[in-house]
C-alpha positions as CSV (number, residue, x, y, z in Angstrom):
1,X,169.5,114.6,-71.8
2,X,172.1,114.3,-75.0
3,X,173.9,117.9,-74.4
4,X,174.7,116.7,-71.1
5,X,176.2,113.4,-72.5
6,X,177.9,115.8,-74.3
7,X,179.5,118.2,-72.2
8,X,180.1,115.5,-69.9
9,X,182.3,113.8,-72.5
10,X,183.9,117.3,-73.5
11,X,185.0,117.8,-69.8
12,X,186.5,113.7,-69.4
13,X,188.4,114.7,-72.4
14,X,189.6,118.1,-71.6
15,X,190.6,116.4,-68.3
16,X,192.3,113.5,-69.6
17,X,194.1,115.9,-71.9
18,X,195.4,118.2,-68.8
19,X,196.8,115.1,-67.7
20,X,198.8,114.2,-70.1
21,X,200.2,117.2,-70.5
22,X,200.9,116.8,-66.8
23,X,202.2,113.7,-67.0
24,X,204.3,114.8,-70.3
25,X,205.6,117.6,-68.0
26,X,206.6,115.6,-65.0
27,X,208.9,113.2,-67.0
28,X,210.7,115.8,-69.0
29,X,211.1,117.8,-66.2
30,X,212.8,114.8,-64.5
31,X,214.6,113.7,-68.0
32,X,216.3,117.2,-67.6
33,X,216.9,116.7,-64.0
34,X,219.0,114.2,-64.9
35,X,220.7,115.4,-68.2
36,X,222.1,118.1,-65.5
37,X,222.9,115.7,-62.8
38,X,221.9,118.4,-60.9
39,X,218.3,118.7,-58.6
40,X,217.3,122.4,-57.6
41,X,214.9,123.3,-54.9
42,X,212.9,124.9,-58.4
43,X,212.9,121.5,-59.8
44,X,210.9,119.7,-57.0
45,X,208.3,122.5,-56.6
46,X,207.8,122.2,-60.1
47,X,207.5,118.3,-59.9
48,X,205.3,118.9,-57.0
49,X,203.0,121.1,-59.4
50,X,202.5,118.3,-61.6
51,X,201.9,116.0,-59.1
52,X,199.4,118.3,-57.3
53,X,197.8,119.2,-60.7
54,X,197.4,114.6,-61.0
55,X,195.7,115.3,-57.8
56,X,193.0,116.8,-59.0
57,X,192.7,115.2,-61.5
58,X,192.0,112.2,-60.0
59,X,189.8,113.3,-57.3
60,X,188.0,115.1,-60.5
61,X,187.6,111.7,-62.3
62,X,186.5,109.8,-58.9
63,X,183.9,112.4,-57.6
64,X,183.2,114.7,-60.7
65,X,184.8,118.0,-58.6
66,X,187.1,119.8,-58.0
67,X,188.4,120.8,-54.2
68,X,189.3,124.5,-54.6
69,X,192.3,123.7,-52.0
70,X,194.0,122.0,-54.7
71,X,194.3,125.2,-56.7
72,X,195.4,127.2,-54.1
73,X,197.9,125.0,-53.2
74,X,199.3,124.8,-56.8
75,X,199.2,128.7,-56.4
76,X,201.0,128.9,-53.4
77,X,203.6,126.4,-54.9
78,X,204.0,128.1,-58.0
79,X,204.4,131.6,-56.3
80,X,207.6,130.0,-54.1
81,X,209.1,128.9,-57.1
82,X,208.9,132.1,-58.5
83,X,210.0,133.9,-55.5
84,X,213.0,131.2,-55.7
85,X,213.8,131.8,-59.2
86,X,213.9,135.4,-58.9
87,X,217.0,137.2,-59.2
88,X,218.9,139.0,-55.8
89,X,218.7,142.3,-57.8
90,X,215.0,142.6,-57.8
91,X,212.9,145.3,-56.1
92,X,212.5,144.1,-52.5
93,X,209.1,144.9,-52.5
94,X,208.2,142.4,-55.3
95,X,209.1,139.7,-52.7
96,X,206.8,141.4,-49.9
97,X,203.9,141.1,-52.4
98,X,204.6,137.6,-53.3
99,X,205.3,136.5,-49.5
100,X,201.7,138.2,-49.0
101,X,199.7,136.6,-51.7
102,X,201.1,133.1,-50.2
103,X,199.8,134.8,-46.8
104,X,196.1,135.8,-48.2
105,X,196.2,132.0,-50.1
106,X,197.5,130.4,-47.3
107,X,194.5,131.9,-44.8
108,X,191.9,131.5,-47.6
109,X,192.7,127.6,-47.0
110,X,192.2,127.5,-43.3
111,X,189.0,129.7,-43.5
112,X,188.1,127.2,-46.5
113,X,189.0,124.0,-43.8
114,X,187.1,125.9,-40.9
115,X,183.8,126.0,-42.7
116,X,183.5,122.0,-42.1
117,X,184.3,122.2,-37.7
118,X,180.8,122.0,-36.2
119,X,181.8,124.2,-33.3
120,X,181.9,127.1,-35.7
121,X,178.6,126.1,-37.2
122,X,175.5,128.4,-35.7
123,X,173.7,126.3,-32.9
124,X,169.6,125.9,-33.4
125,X,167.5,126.9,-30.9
126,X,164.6,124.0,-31.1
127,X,161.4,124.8,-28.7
């Protein structure tokens, strides 16, 4: 069908346009990195982001989907380099949430990996 010519285009676009913005992102973030002569443990989970976010991208562009792991691996990157860049003066609490989001992200992906072990899978009874 045309419309889904269309949307397909749409979606090679929209992707190609995430990574350039990714890609944009990436090589500022590393022109700053040097303008400071300085590297931060910020800085490389931040570069890691962008790489992470190319990932998908190009496993998107090879297979036409998108493994939710990647996302919730971004997210439990992006949460550590908040928790990072947080200041010391913060509610203590705050951190507790954050270190438990990484917690429910970080079993979401095992229980995501499980799914595929054939032991887990429920045996047929064939008479």
């Amino acid at each position: 069908m045309k419309i889904e010519k269309y949307i397909r285009f749409i979606q090679i676009f929209s992707v190609l346009l995430i990574l350039t913005g990714a890609v944009i992102g990436f090589l500022s973030e590393v022109y700053l990195m040097f303008n400071k002569m300085k590297v931060e443990l910020a800085d490389l989970l931040l570069l890691f982001i962008y790489v992470e976010v190319m990932g998908m991208i190009r496993v998107y562009l090879a297979n036409a989907e998108i493994r939710i792991t990647y996302p919730l691996v971004i997210a439990i990157t992006a949460i550590s380099r908040l928790i990072i860049l947080q200041k010391k003066d913060l509610d203590p609490s705050i951190l507790i949430y954050e270190s438990l989001a990484i917690l429910i992200i970080a079993i979401a992906i095992i229980v995501l990996r499980l799914r595929y072990l054939n032991s887990l899978k429920p045996k047929r009874n064939f008479k």
